[in-house]
Biopython code that builds the backbone (N, CA, C, O; Angstrom):
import numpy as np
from Bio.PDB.StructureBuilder import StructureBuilder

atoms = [
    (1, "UNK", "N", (112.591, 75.546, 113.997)),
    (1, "UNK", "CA", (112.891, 74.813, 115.213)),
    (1, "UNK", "C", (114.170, 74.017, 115.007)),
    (1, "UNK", "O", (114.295, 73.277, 114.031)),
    (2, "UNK", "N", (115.044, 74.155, 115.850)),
    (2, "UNK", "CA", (116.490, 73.114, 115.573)),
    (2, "UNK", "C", (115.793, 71.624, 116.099)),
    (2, "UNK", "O", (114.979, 71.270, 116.952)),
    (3, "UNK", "N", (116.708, 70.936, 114.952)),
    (3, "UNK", "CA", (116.411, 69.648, 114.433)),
    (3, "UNK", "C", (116.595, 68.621, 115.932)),
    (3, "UNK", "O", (116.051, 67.553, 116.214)),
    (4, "UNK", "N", (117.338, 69.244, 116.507)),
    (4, "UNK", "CA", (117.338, 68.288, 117.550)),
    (4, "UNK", "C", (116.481, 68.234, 119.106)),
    (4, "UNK", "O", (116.402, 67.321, 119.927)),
    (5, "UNK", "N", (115.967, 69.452, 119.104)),
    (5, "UNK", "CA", (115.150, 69.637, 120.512)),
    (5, "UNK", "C", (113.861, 68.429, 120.368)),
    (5, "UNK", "O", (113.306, 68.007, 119.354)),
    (6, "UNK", "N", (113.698, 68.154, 121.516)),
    (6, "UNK", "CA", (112.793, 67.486, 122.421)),
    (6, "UNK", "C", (111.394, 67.830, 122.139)),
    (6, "UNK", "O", (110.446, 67.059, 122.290)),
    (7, "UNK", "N", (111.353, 68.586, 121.877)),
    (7, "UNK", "CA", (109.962, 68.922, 122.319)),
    (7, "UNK", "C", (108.881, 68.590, 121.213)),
    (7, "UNK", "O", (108.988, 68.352, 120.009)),
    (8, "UNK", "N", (108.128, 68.640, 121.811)),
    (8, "UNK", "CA", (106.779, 68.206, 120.770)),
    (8, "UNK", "C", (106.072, 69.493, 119.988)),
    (8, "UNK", "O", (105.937, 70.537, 120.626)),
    (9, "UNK", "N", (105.788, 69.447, 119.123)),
    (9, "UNK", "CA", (104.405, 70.527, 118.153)),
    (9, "UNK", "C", (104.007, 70.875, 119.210)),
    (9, "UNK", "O", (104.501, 72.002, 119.249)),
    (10, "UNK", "N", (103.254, 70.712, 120.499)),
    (10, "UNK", "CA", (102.709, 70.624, 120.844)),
    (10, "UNK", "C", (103.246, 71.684, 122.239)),
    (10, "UNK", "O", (102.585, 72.589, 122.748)),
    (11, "UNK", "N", (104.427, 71.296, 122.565)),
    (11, "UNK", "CA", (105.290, 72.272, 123.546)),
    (11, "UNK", "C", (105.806, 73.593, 122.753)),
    (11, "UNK", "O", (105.873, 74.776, 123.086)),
    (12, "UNK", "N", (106.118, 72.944, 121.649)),
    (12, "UNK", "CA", (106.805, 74.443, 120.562)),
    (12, "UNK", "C", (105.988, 75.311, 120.421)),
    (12, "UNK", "O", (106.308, 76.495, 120.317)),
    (13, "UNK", "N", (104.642, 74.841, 120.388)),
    (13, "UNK", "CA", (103.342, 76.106, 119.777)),
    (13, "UNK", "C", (103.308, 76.553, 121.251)),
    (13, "UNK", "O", (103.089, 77.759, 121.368)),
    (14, "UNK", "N", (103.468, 75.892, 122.378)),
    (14, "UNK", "CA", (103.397, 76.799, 123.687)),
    (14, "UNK", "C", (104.015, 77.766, 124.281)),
    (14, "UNK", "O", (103.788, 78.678, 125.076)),
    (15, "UNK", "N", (105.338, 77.065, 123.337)),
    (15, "UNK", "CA", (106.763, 78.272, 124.006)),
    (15, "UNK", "C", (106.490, 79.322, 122.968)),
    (15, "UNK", "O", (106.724, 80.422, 123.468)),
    (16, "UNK", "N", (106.096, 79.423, 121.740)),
    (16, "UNK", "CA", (105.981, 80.417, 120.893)),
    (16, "UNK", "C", (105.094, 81.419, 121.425)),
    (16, "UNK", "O", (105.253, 82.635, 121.536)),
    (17, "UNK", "N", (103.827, 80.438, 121.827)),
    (17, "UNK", "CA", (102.925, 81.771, 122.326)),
    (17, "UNK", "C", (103.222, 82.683, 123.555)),
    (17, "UNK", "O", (102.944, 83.848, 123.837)),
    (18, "UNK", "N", (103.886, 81.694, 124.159)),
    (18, "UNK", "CA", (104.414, 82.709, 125.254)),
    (18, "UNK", "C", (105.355, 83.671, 124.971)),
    (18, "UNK", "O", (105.431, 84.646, 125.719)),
    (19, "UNK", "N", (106.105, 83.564, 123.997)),
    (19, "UNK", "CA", (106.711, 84.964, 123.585)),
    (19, "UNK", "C", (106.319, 85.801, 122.488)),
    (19, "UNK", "O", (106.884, 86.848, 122.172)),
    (20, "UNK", "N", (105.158, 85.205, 121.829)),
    (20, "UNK", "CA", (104.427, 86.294, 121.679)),
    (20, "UNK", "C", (103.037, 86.513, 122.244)),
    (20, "UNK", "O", (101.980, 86.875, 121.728)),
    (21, "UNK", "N", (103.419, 86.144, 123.585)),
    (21, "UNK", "CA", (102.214, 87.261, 124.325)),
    (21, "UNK", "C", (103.114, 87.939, 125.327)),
    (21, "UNK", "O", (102.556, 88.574, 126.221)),
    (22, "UNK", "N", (104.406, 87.893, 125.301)),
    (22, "UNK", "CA", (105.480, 88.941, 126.186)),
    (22, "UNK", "C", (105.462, 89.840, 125.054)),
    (22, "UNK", "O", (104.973, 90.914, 125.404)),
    (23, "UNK", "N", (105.882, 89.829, 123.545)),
    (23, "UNK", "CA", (105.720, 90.929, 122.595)),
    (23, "UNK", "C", (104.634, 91.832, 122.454)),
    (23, "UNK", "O", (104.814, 92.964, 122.004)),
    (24, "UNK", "N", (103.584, 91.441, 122.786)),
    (24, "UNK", "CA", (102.024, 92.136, 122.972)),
    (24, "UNK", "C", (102.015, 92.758, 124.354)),
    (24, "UNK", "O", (101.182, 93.575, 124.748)),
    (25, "UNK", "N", (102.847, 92.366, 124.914)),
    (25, "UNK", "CA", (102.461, 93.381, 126.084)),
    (25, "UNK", "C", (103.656, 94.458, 126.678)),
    (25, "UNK", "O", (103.861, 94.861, 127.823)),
    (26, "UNK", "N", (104.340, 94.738, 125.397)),
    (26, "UNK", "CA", (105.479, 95.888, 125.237)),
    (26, "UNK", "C", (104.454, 97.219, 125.011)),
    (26, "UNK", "O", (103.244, 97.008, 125.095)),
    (27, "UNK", "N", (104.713, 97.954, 124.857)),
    (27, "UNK", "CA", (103.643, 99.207, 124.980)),
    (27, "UNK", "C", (104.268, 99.939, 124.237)),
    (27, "UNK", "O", (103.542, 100.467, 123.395)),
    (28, "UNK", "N", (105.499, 100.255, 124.165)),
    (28, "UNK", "CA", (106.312, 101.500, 123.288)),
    (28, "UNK", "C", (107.049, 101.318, 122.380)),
    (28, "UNK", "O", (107.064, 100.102, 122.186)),
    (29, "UNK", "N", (107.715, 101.839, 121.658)),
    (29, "UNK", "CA", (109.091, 101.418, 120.480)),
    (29, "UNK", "C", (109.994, 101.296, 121.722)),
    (29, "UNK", "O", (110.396, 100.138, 121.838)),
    (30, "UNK", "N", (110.380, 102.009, 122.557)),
    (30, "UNK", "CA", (111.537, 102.138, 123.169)),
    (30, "UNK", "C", (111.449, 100.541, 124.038)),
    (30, "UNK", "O", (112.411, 99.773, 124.060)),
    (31, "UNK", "N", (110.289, 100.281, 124.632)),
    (31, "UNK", "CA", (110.269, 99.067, 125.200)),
    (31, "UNK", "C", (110.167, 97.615, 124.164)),
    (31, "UNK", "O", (110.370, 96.481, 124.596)),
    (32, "UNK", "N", (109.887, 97.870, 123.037)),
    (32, "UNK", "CA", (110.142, 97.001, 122.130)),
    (32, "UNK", "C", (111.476, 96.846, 121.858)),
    (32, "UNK", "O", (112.014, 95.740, 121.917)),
    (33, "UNK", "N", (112.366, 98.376, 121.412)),
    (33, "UNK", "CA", (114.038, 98.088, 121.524)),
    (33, "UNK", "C", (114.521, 97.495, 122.419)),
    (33, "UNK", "O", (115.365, 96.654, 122.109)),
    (34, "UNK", "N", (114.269, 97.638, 123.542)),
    (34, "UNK", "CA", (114.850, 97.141, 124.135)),
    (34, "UNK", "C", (114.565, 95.792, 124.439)),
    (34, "UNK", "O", (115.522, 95.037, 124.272)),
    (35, "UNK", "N", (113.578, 95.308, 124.816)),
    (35, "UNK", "CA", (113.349, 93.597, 124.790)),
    (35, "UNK", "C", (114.002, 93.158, 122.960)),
    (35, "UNK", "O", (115.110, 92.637, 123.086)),
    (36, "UNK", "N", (113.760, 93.213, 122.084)),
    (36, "UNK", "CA", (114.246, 92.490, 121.189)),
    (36, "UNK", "C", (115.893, 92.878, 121.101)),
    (36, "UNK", "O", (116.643, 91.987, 120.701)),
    (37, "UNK", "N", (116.321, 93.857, 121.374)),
    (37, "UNK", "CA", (118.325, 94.312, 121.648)),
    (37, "UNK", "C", (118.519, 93.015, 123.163)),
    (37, "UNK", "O", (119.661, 92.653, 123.448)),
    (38, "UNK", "N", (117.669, 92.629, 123.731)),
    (38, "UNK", "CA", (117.667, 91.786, 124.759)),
    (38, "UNK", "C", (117.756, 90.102, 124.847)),
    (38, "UNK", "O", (118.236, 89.303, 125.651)),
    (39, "UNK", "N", (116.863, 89.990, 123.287)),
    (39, "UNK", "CA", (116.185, 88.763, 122.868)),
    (39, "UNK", "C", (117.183, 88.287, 121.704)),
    (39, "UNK", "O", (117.713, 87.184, 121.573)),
    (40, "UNK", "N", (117.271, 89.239, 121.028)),
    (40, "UNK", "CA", (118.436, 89.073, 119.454)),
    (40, "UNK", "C", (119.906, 89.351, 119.513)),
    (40, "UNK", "O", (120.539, 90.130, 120.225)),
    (41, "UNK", "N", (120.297, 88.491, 118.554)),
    (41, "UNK", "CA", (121.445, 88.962, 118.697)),
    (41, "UNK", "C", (122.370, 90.209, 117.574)),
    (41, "UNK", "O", (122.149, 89.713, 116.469)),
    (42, "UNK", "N", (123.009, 91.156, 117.385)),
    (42, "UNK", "CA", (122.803, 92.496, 116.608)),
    (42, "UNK", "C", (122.796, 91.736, 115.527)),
    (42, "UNK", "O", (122.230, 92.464, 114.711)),
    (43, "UNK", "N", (123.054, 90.747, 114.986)),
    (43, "UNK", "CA", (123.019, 90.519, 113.483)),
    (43, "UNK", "C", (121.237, 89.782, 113.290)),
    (43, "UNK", "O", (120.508, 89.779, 112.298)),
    (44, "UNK", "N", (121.065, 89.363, 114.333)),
    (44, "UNK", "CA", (119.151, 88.613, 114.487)),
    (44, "UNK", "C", (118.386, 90.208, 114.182)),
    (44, "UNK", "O", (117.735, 90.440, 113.163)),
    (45, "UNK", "N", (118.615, 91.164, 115.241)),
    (45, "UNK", "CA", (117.948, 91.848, 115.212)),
    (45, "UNK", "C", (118.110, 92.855, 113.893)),
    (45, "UNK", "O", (117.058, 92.798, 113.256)),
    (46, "UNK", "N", (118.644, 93.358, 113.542)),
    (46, "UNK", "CA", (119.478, 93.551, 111.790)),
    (46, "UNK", "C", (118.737, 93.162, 110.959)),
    (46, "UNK", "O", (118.112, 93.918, 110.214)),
    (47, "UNK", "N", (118.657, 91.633, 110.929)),
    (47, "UNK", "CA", (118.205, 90.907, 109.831)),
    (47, "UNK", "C", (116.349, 91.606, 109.991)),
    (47, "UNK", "O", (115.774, 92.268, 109.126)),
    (48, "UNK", "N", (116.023, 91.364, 110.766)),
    (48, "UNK", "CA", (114.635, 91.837, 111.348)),
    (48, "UNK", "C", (114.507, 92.857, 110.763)),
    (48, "UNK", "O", (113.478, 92.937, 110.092)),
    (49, "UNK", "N", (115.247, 93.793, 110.751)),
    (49, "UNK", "CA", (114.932, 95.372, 110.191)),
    (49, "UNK", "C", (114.863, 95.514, 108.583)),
    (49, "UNK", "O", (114.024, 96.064, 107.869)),
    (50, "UNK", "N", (116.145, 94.763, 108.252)),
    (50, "UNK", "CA", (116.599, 94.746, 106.713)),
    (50, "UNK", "C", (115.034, 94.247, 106.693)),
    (50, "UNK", "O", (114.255, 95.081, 106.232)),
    (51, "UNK", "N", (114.576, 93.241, 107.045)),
    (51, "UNK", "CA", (113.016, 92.655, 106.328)),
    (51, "UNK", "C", (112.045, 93.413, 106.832)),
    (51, "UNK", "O", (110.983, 92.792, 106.810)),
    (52, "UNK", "N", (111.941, 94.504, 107.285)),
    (52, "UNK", "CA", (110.826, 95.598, 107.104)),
    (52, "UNK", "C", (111.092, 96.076, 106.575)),
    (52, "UNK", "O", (110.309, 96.076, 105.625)),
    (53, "UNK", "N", (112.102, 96.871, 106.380)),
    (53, "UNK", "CA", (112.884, 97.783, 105.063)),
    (53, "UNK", "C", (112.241, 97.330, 103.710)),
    (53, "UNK", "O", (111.408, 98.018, 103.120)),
    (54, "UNK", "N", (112.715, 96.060, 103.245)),
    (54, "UNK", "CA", (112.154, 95.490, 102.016)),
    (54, "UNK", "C", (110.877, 95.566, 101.954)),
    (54, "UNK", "O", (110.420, 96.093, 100.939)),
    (55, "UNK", "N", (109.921, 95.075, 102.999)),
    (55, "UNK", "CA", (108.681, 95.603, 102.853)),
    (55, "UNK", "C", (108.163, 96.629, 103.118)),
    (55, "UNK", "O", (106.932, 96.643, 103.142)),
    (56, "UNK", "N", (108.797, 97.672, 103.367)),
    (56, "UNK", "CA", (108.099, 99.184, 103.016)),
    (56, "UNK", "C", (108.699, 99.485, 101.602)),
    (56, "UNK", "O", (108.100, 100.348, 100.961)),
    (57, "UNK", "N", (109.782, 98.909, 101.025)),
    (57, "UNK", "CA", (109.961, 99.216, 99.279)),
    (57, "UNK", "C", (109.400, 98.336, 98.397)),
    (57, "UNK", "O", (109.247, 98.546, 97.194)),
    (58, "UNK", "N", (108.945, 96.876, 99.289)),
    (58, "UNK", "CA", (108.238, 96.383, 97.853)),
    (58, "UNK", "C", (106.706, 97.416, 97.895)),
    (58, "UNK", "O", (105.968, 97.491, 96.912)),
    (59, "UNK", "N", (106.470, 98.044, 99.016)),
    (59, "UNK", "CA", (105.074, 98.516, 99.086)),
    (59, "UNK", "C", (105.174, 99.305, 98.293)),
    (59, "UNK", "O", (104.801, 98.864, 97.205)),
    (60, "UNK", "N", (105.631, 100.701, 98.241)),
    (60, "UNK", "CA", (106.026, 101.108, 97.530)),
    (60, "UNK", "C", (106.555, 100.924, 95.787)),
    (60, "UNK", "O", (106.652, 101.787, 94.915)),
    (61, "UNK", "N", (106.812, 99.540, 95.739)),
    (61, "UNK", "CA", (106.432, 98.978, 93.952)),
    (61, "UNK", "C", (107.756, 99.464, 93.044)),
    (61, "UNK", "O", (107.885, 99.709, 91.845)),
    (62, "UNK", "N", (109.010, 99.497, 94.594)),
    (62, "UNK", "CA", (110.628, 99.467, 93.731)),
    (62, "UNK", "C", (110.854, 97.811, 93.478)),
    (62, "UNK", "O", (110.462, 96.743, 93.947)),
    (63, "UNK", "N", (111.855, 98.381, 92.295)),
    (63, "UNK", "CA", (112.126, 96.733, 91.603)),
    (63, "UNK", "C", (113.688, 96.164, 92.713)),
    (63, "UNK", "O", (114.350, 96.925, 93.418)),
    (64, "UNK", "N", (113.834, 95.194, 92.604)),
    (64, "UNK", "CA", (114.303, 94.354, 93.773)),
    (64, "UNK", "C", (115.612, 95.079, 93.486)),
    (64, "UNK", "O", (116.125, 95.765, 94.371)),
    (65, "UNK", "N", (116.063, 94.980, 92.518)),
    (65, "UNK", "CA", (117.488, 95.493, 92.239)),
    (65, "UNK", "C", (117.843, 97.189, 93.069)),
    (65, "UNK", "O", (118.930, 97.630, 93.440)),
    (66, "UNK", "N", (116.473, 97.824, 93.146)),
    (66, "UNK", "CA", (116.670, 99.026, 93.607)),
    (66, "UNK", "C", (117.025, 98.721, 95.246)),
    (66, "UNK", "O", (117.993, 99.097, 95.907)),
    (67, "UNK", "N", (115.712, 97.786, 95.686)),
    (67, "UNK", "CA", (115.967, 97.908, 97.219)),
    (67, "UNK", "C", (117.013, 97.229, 97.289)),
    (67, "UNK", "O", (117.611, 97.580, 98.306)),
    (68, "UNK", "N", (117.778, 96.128, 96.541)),
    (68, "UNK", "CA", (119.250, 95.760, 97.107)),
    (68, "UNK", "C", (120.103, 96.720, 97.221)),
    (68, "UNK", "O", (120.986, 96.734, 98.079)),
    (69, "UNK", "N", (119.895, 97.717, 96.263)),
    (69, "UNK", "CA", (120.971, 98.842, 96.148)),
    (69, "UNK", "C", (120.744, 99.726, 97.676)),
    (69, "UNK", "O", (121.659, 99.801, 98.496)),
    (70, "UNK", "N", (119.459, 100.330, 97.885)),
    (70, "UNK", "CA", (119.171, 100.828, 99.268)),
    (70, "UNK", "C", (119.499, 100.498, 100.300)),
    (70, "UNK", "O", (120.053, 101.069, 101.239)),
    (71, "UNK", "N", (118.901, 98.870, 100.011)),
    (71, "UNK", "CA", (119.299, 98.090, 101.475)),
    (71, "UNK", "C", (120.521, 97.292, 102.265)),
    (71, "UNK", "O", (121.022, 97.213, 103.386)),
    (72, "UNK", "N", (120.716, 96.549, 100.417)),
    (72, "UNK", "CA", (122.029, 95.809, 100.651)),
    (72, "UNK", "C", (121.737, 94.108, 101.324)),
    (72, "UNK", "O", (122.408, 93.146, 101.701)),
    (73, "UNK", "N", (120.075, 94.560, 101.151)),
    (73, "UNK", "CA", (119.957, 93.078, 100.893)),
    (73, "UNK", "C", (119.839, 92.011, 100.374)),
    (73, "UNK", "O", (118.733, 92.209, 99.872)),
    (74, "UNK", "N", (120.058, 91.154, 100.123)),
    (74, "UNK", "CA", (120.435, 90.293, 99.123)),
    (74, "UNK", "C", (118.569, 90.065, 98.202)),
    (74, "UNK", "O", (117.418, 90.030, 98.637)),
    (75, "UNK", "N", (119.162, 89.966, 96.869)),
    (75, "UNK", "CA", (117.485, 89.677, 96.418)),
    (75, "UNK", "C", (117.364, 88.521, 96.435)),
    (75, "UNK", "O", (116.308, 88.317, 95.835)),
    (76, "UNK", "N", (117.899, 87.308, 96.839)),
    (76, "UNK", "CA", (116.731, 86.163, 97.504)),
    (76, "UNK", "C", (116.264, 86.483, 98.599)),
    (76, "UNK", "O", (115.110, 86.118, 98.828)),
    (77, "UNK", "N", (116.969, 87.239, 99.599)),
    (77, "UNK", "CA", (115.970, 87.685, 100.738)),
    (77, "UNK", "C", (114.773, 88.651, 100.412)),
    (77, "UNK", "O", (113.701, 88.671, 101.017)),
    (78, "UNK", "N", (115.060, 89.279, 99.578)),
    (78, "UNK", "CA", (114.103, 90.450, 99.067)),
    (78, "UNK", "C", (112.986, 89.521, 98.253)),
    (78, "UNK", "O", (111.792, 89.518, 98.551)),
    (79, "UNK", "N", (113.462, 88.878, 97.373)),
    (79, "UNK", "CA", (112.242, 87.191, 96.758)),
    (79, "UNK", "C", (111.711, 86.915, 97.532)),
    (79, "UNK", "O", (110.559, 87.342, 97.462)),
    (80, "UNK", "N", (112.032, 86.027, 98.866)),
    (80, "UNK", "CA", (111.400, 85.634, 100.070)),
    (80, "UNK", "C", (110.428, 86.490, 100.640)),
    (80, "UNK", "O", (109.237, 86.177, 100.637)),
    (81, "UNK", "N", (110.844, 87.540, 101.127)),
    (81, "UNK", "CA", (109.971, 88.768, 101.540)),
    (81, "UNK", "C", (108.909, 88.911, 101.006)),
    (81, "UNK", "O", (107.842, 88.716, 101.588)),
    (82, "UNK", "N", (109.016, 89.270, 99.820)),
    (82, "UNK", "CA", (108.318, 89.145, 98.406)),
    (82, "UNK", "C", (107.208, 88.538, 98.425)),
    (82, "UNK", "O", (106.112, 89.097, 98.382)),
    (83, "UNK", "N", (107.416, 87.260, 98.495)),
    (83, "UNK", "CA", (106.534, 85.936, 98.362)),
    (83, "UNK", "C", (105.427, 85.760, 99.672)),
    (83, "UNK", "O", (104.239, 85.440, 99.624)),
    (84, "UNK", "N", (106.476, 86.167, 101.116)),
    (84, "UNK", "CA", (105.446, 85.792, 102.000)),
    (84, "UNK", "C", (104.740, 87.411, 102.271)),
    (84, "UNK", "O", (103.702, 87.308, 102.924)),
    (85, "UNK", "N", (104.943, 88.250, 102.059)),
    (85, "UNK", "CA", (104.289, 89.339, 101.954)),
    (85, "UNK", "C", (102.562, 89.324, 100.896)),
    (85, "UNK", "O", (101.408, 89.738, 101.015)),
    (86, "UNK", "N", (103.475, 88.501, 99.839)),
    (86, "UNK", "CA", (101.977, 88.203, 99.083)),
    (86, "UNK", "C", (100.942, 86.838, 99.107)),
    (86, "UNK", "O", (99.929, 86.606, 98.446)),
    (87, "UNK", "N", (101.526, 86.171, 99.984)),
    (87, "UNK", "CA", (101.161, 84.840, 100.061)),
    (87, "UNK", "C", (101.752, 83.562, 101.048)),
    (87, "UNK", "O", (102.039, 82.375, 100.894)),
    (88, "UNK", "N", (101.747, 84.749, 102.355)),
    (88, "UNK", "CA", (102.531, 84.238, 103.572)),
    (88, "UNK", "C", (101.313, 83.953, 104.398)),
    (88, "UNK", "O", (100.419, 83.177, 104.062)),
    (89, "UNK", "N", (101.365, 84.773, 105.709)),
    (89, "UNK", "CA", (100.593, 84.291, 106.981)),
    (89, "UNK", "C", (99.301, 85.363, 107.359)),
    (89, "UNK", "O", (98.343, 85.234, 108.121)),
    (90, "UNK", "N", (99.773, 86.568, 106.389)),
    (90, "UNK", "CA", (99.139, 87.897, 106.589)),
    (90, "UNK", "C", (99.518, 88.893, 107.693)),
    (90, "UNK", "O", (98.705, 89.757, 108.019)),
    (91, "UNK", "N", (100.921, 88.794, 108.379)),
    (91, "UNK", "CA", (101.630, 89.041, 109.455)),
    (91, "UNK", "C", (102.330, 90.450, 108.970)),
    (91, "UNK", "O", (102.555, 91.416, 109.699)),
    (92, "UNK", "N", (102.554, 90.363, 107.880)),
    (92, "UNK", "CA", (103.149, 91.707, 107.257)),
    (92, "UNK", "C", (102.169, 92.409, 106.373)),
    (92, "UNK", "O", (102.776, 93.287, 105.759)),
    (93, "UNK", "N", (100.860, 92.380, 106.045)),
    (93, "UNK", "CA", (99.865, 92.875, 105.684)),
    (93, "UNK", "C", (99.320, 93.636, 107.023)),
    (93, "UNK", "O", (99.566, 94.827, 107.214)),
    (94, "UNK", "N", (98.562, 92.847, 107.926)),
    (94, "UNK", "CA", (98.629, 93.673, 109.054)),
    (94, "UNK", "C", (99.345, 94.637, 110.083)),
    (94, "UNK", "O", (98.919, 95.515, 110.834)),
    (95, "UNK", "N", (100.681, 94.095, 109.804)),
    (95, "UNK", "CA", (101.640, 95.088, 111.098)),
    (95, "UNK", "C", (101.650, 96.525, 109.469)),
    (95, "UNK", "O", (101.959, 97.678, 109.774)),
    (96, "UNK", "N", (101.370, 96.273, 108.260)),
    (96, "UNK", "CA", (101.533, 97.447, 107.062)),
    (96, "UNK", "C", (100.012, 98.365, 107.692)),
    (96, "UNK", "O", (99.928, 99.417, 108.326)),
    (97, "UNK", "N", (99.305, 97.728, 107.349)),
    (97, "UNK", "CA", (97.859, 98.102, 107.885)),
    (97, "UNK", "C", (97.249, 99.357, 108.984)),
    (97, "UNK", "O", (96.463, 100.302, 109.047)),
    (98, "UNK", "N", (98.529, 98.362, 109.977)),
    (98, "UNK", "CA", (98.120, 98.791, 111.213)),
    (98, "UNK", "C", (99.017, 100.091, 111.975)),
    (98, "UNK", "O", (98.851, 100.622, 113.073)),
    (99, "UNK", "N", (99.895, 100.312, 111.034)),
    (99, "UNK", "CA", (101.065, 101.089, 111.113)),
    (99, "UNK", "C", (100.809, 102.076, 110.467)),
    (99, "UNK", "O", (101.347, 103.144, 110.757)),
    (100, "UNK", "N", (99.746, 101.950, 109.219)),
    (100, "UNK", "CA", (99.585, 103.144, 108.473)),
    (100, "UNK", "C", (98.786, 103.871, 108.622)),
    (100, "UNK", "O", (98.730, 105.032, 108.216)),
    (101, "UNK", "N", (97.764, 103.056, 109.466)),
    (101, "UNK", "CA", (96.562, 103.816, 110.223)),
    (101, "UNK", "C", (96.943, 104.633, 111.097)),
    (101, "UNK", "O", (96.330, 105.699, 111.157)),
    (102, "UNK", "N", (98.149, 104.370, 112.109)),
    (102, "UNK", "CA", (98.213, 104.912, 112.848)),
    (102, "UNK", "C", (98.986, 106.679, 112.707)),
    (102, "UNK", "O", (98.804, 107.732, 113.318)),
    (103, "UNK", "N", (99.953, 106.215, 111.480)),
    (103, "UNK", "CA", (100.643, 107.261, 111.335)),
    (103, "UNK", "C", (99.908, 108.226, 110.593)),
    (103, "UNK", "O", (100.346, 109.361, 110.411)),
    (104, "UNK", "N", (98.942, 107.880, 110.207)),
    (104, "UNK", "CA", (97.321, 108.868, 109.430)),
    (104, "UNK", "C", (96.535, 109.457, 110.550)),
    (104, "UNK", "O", (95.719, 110.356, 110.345)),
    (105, "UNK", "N", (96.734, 109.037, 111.556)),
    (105, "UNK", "CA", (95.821, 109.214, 112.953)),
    (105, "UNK", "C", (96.630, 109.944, 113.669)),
    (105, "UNK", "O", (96.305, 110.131, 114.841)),
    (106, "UNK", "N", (97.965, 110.585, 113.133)),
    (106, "UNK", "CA", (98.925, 111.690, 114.307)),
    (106, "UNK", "C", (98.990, 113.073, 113.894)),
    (106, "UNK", "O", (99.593, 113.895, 114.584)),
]
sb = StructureBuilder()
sb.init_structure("model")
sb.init_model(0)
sb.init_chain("A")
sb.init_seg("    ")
for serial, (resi, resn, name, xyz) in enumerate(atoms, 1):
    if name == "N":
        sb.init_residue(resn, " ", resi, " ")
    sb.init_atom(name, np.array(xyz, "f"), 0.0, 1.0, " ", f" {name:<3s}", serial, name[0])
structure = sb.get_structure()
């Protein structure tokens, strides 16, 4: 949250949920591209990707130095990743989860 807005915990957790309950009710990849190419800006939305990238290679159990080489992302971002992947929110455990089920199910 920037340091200077107004708003309370209390308004912030409201505005959050409201955009992610506009993200939940995208239906396709193509309608997901396009609201987040809408929402981000190409280097926001970038950064977004580079950090799935890293987490489909830490899944996979390459050493950081490899996915920098792949990705070109820096390994404190790849550390970070790292860390909340194993001991974050469980946000990237599930979208792994739920992604792999599905692509087992086509």
């Amino acid at each position: 949250m920037k340091p200077n807005r107004n708003e309370s915990e209390r308004q912030q957790h409201a505005a959050e949920n409201a955009l992610f309950a506009a993200v939940i009710t995208l239906r396709s990849v193509d309608e997901c591209r396009n609201f987040f190419k809408d929402l981000c800006t190409p280097a926001e939305l970038q950064a977004l990707v580079d950090r799935w990238q890293v987490v489909e290679c830490l899944e996979q159990g390459l050493p950081y130095r490899k996915i920098h080489d792949l990705t070109g992302v820096s390994v404190t971002t790849i550390g970070r990743v790292a860390r909340f992947l194993a001991d974050g929110f469980g946000g990237y455990r599930t979208a792994i989860e739920r992604t792999s089920t599905e692509q087992t199910s086509h």
